[in-house]
Every structure is written in C-alpha cells, then in structure tokens.
LUMPA-136462 format. One record per residue (C-alpha): residue in one letter; z negated, x negated, y. Coordinates in steps of 0.05 Angstrom, whole numbers, always signed. Each point is the difference from the previous one (the first is absolute). Example, Ala and Ser with C-alpha at 12.3 -4.5 7.8 and 13.67 -1.06 7.14 Angstrom:
<atoms>
ATOM_a_-156_-246_-90
ATOM_s_+13_-27_+69
</atoms>
This chain:
<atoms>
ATOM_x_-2561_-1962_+2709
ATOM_x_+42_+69_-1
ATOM_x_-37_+53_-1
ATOM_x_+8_+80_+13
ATOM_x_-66_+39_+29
ATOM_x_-18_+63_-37
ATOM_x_-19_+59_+34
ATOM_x_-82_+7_+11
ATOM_x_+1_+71_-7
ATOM_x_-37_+21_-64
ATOM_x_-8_+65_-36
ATOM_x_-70_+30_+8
ATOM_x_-13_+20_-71
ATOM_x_+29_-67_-27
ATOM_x_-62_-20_-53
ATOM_x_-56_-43_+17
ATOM_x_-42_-65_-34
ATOM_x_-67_-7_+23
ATOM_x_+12_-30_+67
ATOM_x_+33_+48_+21
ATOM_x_+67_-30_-2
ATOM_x_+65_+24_-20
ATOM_x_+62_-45_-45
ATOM_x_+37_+6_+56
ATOM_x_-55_-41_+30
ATOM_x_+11_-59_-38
ATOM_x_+79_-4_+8
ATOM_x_+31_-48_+43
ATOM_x_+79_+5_+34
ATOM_x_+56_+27_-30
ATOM_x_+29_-47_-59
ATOM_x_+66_-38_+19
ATOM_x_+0_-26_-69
ATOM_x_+65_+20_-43
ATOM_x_-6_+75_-32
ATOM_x_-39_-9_-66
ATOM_x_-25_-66_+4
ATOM_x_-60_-16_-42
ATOM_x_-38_-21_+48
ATOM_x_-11_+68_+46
ATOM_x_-28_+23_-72
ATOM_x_-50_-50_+4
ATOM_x_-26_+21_+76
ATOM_x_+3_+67_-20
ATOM_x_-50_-18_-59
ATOM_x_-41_-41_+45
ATOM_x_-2_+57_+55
ATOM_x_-22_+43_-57
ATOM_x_-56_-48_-37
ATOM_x_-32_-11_+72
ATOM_x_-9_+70_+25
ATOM_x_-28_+13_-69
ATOM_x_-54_-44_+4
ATOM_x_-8_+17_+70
ATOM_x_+7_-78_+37
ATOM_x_-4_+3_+67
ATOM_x_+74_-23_+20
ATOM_x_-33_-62_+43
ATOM_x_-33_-28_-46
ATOM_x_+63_-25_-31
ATOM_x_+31_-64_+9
ATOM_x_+88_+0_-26
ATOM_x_+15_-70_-10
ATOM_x_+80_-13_-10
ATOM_x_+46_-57_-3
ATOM_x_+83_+5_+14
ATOM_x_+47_+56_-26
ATOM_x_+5_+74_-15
ATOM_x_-65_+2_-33
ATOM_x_-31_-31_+67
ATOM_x_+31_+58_+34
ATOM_x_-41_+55_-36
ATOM_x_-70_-8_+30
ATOM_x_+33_+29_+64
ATOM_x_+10_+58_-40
ATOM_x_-78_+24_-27
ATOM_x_-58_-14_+34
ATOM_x_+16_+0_+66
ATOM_x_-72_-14_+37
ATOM_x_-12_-56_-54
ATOM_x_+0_-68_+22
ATOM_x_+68_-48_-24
ATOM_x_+34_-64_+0
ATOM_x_+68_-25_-13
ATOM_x_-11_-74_-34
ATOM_x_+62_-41_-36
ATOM_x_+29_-2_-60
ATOM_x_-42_-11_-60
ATOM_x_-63_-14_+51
ATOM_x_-25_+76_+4
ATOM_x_-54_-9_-60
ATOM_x_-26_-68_+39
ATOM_x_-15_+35_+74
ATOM_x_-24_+65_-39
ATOM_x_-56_-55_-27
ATOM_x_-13_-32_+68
ATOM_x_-10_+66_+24
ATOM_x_-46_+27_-47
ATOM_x_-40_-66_+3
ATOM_x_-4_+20_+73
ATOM_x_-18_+71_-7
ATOM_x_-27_+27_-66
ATOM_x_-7_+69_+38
ATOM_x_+78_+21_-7
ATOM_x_+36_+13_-63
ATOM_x_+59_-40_-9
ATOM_x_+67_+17_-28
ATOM_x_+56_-37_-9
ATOM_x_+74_+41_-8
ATOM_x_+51_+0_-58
ATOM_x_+55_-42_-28
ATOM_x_+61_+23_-42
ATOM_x_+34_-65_-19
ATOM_x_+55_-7_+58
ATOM_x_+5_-24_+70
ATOM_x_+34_+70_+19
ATOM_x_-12_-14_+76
ATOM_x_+47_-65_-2
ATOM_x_+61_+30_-52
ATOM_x_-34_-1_-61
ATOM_x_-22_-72_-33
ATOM_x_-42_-7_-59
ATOM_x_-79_+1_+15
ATOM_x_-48_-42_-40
ATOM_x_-20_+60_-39
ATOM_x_+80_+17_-21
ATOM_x_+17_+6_-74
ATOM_x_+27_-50_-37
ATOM_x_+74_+32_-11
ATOM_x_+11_+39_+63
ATOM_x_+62_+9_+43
ATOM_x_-6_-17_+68
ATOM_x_+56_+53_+44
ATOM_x_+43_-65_+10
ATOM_x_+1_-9_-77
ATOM_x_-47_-56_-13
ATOM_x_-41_+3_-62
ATOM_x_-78_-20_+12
ATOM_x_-6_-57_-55
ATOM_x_-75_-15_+9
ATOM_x_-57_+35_-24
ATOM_x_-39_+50_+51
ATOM_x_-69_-9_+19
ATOM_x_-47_+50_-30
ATOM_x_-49_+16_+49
ATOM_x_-33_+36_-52
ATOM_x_-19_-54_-43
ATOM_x_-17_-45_+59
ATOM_x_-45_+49_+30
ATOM_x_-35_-11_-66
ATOM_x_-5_-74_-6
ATOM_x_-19_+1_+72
ATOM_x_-62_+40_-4
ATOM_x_+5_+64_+22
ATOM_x_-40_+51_-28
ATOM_x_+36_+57_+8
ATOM_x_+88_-5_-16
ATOM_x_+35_+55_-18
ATOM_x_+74_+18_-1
ATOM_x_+38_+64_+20
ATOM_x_+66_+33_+17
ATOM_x_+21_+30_+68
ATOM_x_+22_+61_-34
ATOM_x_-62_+15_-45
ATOM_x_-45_+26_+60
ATOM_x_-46_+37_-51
ATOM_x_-14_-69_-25
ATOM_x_+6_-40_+64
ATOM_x_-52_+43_+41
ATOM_x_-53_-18_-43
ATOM_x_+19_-75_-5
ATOM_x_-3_-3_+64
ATOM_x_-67_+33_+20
ATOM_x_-36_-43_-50
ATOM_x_+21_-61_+33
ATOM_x_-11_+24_+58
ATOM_x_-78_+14_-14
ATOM_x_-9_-72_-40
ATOM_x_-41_-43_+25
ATOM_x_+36_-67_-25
ATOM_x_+79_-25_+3
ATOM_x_+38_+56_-24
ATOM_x_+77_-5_-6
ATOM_x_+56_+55_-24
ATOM_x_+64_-18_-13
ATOM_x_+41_+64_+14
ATOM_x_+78_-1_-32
ATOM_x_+42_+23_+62
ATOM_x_+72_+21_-7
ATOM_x_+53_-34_+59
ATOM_x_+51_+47_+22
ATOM_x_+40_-44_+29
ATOM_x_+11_-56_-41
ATOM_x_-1_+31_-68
ATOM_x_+71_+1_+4
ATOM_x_+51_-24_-59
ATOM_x_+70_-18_-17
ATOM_x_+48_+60_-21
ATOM_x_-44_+50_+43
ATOM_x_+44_+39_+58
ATOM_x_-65_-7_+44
ATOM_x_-5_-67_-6
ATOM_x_+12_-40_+60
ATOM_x_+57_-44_-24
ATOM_x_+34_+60_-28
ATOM_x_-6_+33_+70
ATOM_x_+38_-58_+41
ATOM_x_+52_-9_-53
ATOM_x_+11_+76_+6
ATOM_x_-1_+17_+83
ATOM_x_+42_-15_+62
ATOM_x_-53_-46_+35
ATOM_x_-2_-25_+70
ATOM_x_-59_-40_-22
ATOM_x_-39_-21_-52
ATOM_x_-65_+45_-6
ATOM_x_-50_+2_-56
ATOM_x_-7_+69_-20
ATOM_x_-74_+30_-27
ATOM_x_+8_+64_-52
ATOM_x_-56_+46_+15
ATOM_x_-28_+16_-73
ATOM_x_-55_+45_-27
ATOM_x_-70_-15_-12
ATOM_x_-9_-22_-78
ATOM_x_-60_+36_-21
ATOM_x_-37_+9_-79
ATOM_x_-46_+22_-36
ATOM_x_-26_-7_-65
ATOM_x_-69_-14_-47
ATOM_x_-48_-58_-11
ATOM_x_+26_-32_-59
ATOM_x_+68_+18_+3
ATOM_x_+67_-37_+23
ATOM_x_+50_+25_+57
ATOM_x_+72_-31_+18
ATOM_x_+10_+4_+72
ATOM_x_+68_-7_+21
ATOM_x_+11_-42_+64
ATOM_x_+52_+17_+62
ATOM_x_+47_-51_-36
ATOM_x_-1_+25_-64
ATOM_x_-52_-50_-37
ATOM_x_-65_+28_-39
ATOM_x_-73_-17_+10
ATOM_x_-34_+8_-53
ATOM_x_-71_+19_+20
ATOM_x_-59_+8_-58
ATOM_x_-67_+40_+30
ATOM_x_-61_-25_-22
ATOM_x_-27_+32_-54
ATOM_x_-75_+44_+27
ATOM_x_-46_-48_-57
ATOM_x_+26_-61_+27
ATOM_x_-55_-48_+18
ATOM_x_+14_-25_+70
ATOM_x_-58_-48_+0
ATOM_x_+32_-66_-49
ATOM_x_+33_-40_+58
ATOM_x_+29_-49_-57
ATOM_x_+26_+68_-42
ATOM_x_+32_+30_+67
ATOM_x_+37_-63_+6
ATOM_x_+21_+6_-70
ATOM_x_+21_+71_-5
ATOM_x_+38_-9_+57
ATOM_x_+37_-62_-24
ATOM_x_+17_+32_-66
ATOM_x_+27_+59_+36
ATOM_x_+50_-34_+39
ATOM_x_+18_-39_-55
ATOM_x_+30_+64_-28
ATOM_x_+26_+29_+68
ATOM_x_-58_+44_+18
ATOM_x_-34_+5_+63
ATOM_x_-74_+20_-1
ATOM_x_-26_+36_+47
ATOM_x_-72_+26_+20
ATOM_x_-68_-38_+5
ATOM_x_+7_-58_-29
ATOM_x_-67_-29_+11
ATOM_x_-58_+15_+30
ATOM_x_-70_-39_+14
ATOM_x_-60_+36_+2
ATOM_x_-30_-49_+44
ATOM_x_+43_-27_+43
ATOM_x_+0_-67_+31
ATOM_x_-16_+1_+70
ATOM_x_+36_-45_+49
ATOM_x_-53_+0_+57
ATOM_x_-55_-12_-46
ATOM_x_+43_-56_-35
ATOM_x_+6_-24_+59
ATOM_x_-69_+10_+38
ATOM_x_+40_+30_+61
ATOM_x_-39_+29_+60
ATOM_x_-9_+82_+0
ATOM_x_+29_+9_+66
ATOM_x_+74_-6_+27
ATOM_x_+9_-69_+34
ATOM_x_+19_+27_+68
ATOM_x_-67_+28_+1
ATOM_x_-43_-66_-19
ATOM_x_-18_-55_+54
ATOM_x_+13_-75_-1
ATOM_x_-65_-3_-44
ATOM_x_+9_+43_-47
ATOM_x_+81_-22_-4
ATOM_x_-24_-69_-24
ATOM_x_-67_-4_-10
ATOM_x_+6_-82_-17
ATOM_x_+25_-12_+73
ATOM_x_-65_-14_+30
ATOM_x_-24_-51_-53
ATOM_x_+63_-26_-7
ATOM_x_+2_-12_+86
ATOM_x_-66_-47_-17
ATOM_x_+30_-36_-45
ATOM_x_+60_-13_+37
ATOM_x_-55_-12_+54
ATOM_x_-30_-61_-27
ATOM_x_+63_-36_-32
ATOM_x_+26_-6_+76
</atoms>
C-alpha cells in the first residue's frame, strides 16, 4: 500500500483533549488518494470525532476490504490496529474479530459506488442510471445499505455526506460510543470516474485530442464538494460530472426510534429523488452481540484450552467409552 510519512514534528500550542493528545495525533500518512476525493473527507471526520471523545488511538480496530476506500485507514489513526480483507468480506472479519475481542472498537471504511482502484466498474451500491467512464449505463438497481442495515438489525444507521462535516462529526461520534451494530452510510464523491461525454476533461476526449506515444488514463485533480444547509431543508449538490444529488436533512422532530417508519420515510424519499440524510434510527437499548451470544469476557488469545471449549473434557469421556 502507497503511502507518504508526515512529518512528527508538532506545534507546541496545538490544542489538547483530555489525554493529552493532539489531532495531529490521530492522523495517519500522507493521502495518495486523487485531490478531492470523498473519501479523505471522511478520515478527516473520523480523525476529528475520535480526538473529540478522546479514544485512545489503540483501542481501535480499521477493518477494510479492496479499493480506494481500503486505502484510507493508512491515512488516520496511525497506532490503531488494521486489516486489509477482500472484497465484500470486510463486515464478516470485522464480526469474527469482535467475537474475539469485545475490548476494541471496530470500524469498517467507506464505499462510493465504483471500483476506482481497477478503472472504474459499477459497485453493488451504484445507481440505477449511471455512466460508467467507458460509457456503459448501470441497468440494475443499487443496493441500499441503508435500508439493509435496517432489516438486518442494527440499532443505530444513519446516513451522511462527505462534505457536510458539521453533520458528519456528530454521526460519527454517536456510533462510535453505541454499544450495539451501528452503521453510516456516508455519500462520497469519485474524482476520477465522474467523468462524462462532451466534457474536455474527460478521458476519451483527452486521447482523441493529444499526440500519444501511449495510451494513459488520465485523473483530473478536482475540488472538494462541500455544503451546508438546515434540518428540514433540501440541497442539490452538483457532482464532478455534472449530475445533482439531491440530499433532504432530516427534519430536528423527527422520531428516530420507528425502525418500520425509517424504512418508510426513506423509501418514499427516493421514490421522489431525495436522499435522506441524518439519524435514521436509533435503539435505546441496543442488542448486544456477546450477550446474544453468551461469549466469554476475555479475548481468546488470553483463555486456555478449558476455558476455549469448556465441553472438551466431557466430550473426551464420551468419546472414551464408545471406543
């Protein structure tokens, strides 16, 4: 993995949280991820919400899977703890290792809807409608992670936008201090492959256009897309390539505790090309995996044979007197 070390050097009046510790404390390397991608918004945010609430930096645990957003852990939290699964298999180990460790808190990184790392295909979560940068139109419908996040259980979901920091901070800390499954689905703009036909940056129009010795793809470095704007109210976003997301803020009465309404209000949105985003839902008392599942308090490097399987000697007699 590419990666740039920053300098360790810190000002001495930089501000403080409780430990002691300094943002710059929870950074990681340099980004190598294209100028204004989405997803160095989203580290930044997650940089931010931990030195808020003070977590000690190795007490996290950055789960990933393949791509650009796999990249970004190596780029906050640098004395955290991370691992690098496959594709579509990151929230599976992140369980496995919380089963094996309740003491860490677990986060799993970003998606934007594109394979960026491998030229650009569609992702599960791509709209139904979008252009691919070789011109192919995505004809099926996208996965919304929001909705299954609901149906699946988790008791905290929530949705944001790389560019809303005022709103993503705050999403972020309060999933970070829940004590169930909590999930975000954060909107993140590509760069790169939010190109389309007729534009003099796109990459076709570039090779029809130059005297090439070879055939290189070319990445536009773009500015961050950033908003702002009230609870309640709708904003049009304009994307790198031109299109709009429409993005509706929850209104401050909502009630975030009706999983079947969230689901609803949600649906209905979308149906007239709104995007909701804020706390969604919210349980007040969370279900608890570990007491679900009756799982021991201690990591499982630290338990003996015993205590890993506490069957095995009854199960030994048995065996025992079938011989």
């Amino acid at each position: 993995m590419t990666y740039l070390a920053k300098p360790k050097l810190h000002h001495p009046d930089l501000p403080k949280n409780e430990l002691g510790l300094t943002r710059r404390d929870y950074e990681g390397a340099i980004s190598t991820l294209c100028a204004g991608c989405g997803h160095d918004s989203i580290s930044a945010a997650i940089i931010q919400a931990c030195w808020e609430l003070a977590i000690q930096p190795h007490r996290v645990a950055k789960l990933s899977g393949i791509g650009c957003s796999s990249k970004t852990p190596t780029y906050f939290l640098d004395k955290s703890h991370g691992f690098n699964s496959v594709h579509g298999r990151m929230p599976s180990v992140m369980t496995g290792a919380n089963l094996a460790n309740r003491d860490l808190i677990y986060l799993g990184v970003e998606n934007n809807g594109v394979y960026g790392l491998t030229k650009g295909q569609f992702s599960a979560t791509a709209d139904r409608g979008s252009k691919a940068k070789r011109g192919a139109v995505n004809t099926d419908e996208g996965i919304d992670l929001v909705l299954m996040a609901l149906q699946l259980g988790a008791t905290y979901v929530a949705r944001g936008f790389s560019g809303d920091k005022g709103q993503l901070v705050p999403l972020i800390k309060g999933a970070l201090t829940h004590e169930g499954a909590a999930f975000i689905d954060v909107l993140s703009p590509c760069v790169a492959f939010n190109n389309h036909e007729g534009s003099t940056k796109s990459y076709d129009y570039v090779r029809e256009h130059n005297e090439a010795v070879n055939q290189l793809d070319i990445i536009t470095m773009h500015r961050e897309i950033t908003t702002e704007y009230e609870p309640g109210t709708v904003r049009d976003v304009r994307q790198h390539d031109g299109s709009v997301l429409r993005l509706r803020k929850l209104e401050e009465n909502y009630d975030a505790s009706d999983r079947i309404a969230a689901m609803t209000y949600v649906q209905s949105r979308y149906a007239i090309g709104e995007i909701v985003t804020g706390l969604l839902y919210f349980a007040a008392t969370p279900r608890d995996l570990h007491g679900s599942l009756n799982t021991v308090a201690l990591p499982l490097n630290q338990l003996n044979e015993r205590e890993l399987c506490p069957g095995s000697a009854a199960l030994e007699k048995v065996n025992e007197s079938l011989r």
